[in-house]
ROZAVO-142166 format. One record per residue (C-alpha): residue in one letter; x, y, z negated; residue number from 1. Coordinates in Angstrom, 3 decimals. Each point is the difference from the previous one (the first is absolute). Example, Ala and Ser with C-alpha at 12.3 -4.5 7.8 and 13.67 -1.06 7.14 Angstrom:
<zator residu="A" u="12.300" v="-4.500" w="-7.800" num="1"/>
<zator residu="S" u="1.370" v="3.440" w="0.660" num="2"/>
***
This chain:
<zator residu="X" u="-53.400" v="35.574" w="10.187" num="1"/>
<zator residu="X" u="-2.298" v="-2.035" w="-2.437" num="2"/>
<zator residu="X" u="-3.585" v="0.206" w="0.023" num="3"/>
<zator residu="X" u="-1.155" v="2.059" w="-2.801" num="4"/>
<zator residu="X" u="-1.907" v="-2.219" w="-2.976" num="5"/>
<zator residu="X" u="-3.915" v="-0.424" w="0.810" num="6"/>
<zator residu="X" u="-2.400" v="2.150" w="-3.065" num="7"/>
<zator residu="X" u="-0.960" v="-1.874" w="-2.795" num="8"/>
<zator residu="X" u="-3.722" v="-1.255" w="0.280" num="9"/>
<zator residu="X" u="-2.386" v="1.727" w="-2.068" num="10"/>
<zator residu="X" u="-0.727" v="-1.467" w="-3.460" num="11"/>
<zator residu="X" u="-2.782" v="-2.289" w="-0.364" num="12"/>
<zator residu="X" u="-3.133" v="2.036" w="-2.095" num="13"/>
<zator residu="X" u="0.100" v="-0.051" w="-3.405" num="14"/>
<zator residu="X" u="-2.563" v="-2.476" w="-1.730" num="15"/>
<zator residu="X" u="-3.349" v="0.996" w="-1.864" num="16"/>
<zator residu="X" u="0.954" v="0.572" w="-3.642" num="17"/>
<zator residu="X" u="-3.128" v="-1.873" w="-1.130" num="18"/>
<zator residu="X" u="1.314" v="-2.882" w="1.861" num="19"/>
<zator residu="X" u="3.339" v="0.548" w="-1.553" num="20"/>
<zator residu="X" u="-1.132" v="0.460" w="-3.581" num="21"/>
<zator residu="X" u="-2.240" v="-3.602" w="0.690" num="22"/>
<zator residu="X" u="2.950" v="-1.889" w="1.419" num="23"/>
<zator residu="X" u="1.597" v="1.099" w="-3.341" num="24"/>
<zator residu="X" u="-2.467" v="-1.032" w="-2.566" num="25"/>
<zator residu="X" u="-0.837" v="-3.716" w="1.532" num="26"/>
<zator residu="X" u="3.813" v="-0.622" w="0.900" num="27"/>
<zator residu="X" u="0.559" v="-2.937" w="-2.642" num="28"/>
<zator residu="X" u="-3.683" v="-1.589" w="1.445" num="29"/>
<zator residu="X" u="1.218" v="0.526" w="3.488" num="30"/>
<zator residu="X" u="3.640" v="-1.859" w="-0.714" num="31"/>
<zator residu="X" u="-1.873" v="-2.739" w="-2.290" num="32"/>
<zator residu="X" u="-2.558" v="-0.510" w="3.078" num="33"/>
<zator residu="X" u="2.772" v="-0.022" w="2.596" num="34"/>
<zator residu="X" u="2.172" v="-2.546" w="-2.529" num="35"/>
<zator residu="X" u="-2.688" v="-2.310" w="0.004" num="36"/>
<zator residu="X" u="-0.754" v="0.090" w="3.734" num="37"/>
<zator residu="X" u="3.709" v="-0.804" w="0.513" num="38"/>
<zator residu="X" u="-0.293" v="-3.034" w="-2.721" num="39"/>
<zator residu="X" u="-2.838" v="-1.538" w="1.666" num="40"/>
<zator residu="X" u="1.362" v="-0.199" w="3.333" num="41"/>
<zator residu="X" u="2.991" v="-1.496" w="-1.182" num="42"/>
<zator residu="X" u="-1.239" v="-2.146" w="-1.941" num="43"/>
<zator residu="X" u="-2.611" v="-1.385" w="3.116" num="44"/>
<zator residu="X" u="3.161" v="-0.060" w="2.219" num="45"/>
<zator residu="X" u="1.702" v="-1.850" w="-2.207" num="46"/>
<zator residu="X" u="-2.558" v="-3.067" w="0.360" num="47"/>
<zator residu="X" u="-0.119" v="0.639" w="3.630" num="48"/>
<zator residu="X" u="-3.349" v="1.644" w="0.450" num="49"/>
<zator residu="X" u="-0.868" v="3.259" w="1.466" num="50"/>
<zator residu="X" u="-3.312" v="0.642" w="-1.887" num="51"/>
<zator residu="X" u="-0.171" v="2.055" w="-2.534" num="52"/>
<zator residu="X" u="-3.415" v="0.415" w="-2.305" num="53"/>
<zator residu="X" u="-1.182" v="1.216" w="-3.049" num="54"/>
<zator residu="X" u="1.329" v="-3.198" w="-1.769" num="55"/>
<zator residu="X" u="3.440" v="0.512" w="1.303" num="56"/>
<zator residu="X" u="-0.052" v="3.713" w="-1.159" num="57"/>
<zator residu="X" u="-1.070" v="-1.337" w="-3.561" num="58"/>
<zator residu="X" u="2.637" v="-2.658" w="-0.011" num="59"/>
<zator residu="X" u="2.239" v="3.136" w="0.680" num="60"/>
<zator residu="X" u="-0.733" v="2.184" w="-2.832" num="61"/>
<zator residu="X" u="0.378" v="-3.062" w="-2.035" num="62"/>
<zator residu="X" u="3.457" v="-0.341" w="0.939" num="63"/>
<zator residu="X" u="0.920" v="3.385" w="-0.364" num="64"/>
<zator residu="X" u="-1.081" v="0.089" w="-3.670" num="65"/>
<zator residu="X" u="1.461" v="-3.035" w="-0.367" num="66"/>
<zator residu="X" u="3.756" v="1.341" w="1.316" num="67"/>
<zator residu="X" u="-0.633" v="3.020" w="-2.348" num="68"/>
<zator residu="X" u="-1.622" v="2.384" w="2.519" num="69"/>
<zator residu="X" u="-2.467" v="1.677" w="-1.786" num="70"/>
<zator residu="X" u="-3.489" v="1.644" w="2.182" num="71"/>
<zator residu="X" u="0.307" v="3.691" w="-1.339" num="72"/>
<zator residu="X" u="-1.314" v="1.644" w="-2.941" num="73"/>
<zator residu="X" u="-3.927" v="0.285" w="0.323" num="74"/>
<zator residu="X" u="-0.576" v="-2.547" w="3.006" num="75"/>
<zator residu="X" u="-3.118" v="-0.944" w="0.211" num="76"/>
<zator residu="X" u="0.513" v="-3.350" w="1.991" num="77"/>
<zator residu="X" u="-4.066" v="-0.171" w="0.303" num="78"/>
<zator residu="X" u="0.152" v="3.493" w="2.739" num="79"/>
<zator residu="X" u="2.496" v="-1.533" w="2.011" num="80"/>
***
């Protein structure tokens, strides 16, 4: 006789709706941010290095203008 299927575990808790409703406003900042990151470590792996500074992040957001990757509407580059 099979073994009967083991319960389902519980669902994880639900998350605070203020965080929610935050996550939602900044979500174009929080892709541009993470797009940039990305760029600048491939760009610093691509010359071999494994630093990775505020020049390098600058070079970055160059280069992601320059392929037509715009920062989002009302970025204030001097916050970040």
């Amino acid at each position: 006789m099979p073994k009967p299927r083991p319960s389902r575990p519980p669902a994880p808790p639900r998350a605070d709706p203020e965080l929610v409703r935050l996550v939602r406003e900044n979500w174009a900042l929080i892709r541009w941010k993470e797009a940039v990151n990305n760029e600048a470590w491939r760009l610093v792996r691509a010359v071999g290095s494994n630093r990775c500074g505020p020049e390098q992040y600058d070079a970055a957001r160059r280069s992601l203008v320059d392929q037509g990757i715009q920062p989002p509407p009302g970025y204030d580059e001097s916050r970040y």
